[in-house]
C-alpha positions in Angstrom: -31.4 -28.5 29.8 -29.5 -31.2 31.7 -25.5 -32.3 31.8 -24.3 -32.8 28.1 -24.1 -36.9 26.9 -21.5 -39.1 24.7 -22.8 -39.1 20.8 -22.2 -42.7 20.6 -23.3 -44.4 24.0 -25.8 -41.2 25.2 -23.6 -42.0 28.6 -24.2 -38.4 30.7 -21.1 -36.9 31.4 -20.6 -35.4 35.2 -20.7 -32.2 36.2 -17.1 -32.4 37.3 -15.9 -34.0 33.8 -18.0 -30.8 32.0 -16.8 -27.9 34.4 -13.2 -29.2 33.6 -13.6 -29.5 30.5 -14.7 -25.6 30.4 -12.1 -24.3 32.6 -9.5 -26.2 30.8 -10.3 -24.1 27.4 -12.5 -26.4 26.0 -10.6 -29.2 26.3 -12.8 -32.3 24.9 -14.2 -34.6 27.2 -13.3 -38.2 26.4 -16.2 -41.2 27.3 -15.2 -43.4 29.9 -17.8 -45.9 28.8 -17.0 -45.9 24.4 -13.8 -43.8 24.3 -15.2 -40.9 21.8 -13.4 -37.6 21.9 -16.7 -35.6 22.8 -15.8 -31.5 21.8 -17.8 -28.6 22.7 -20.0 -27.0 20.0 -19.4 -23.6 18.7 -22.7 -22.8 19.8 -22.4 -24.1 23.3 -19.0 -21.6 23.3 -21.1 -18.3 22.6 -23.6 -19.6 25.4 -20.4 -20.0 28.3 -19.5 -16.8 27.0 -22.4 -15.0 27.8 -23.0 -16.5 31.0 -19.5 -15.7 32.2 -20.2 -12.1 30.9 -22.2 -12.0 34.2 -19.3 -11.3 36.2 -18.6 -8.0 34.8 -22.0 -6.6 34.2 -22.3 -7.3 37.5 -19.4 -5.6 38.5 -20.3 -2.3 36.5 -23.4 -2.0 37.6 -22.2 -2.0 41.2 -19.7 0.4 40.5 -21.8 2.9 38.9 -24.5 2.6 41.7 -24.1 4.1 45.0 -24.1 0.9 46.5 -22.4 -0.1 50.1 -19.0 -2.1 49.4 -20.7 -5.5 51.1 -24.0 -4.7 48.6 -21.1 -4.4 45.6 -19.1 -7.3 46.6 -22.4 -9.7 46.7 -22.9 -8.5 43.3 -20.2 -9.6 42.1 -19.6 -13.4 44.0 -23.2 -14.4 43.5 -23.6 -14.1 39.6 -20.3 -15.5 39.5 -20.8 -18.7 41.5 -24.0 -19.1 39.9 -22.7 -18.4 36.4 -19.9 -21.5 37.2 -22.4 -24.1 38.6 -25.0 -23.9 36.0 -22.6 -23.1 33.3 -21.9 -26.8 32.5 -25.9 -27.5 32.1 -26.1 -25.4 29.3 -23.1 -26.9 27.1 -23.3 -29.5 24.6 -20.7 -31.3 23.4 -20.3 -33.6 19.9 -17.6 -36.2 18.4 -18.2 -34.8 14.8 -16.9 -31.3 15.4 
C-alpha cells in the first residue's frame, strides 16, 4: 500500500495528482518526469468504489439507530473524510490499460 507510480520511470505520483485524478472520473494521470498517460486499473475502480460506499453505510446505520443528531452526523463526516484521504493509497494506475 503506498501512492501509485509511473510504469515507465516508477516516479511516485502525489497524493494531490492521484485524488484528482479520482474526483475527476478517472481521469489518467500524465508523468511529469517520462510523459506516459498512466490510467487507473479496473481493479483499483471496484476498490474506490467500495471505499466510497462508506459514506452511505454509514449513513443508514445512523438512521436506523436511535442515535443523537451530533452522534449521526459524526457518522457520516468521519468515514467520509477518511474514505477520501486514504482512497488514493489504495489505487494503482497503468499505461497499458
Amino acid at each position: 500500500m503506498g501512492l501509485p507510480k509511473c510504469d515507465q520511470c516508477r516516479t511516485t505520483f502525489s497524493w494531490s495528482q492521484v485524488s484528482k485524478s479520482l474526483s475527476l472520473f478517472y481521469r489518467p494521470i500524465i508523468c511529469p518526469t517520462s510523459g506516459t498517460e498512466n490510467r487507473i486499473t479496473f481493479s483499483s475502480r471496484l476498490i474506490g468504489s467500495m471505499i466510497v460506499m462508506l459514506i452511505p453505510i454509514a449513513g443508514f446505520i445512523s438512521t436506523i439507530s436511535s442515535f443523537s443528531l451530533l452522534v449521526s452526523i459524526t457518522l457520516i463526516i468521519v468515514p467520509g473524510l477518511t474514505a477520501m484521504l486514504i482512497q488514493p493509497y489504495f489505487m494503482t494506475y497503468s499505461s497499458d490499460e
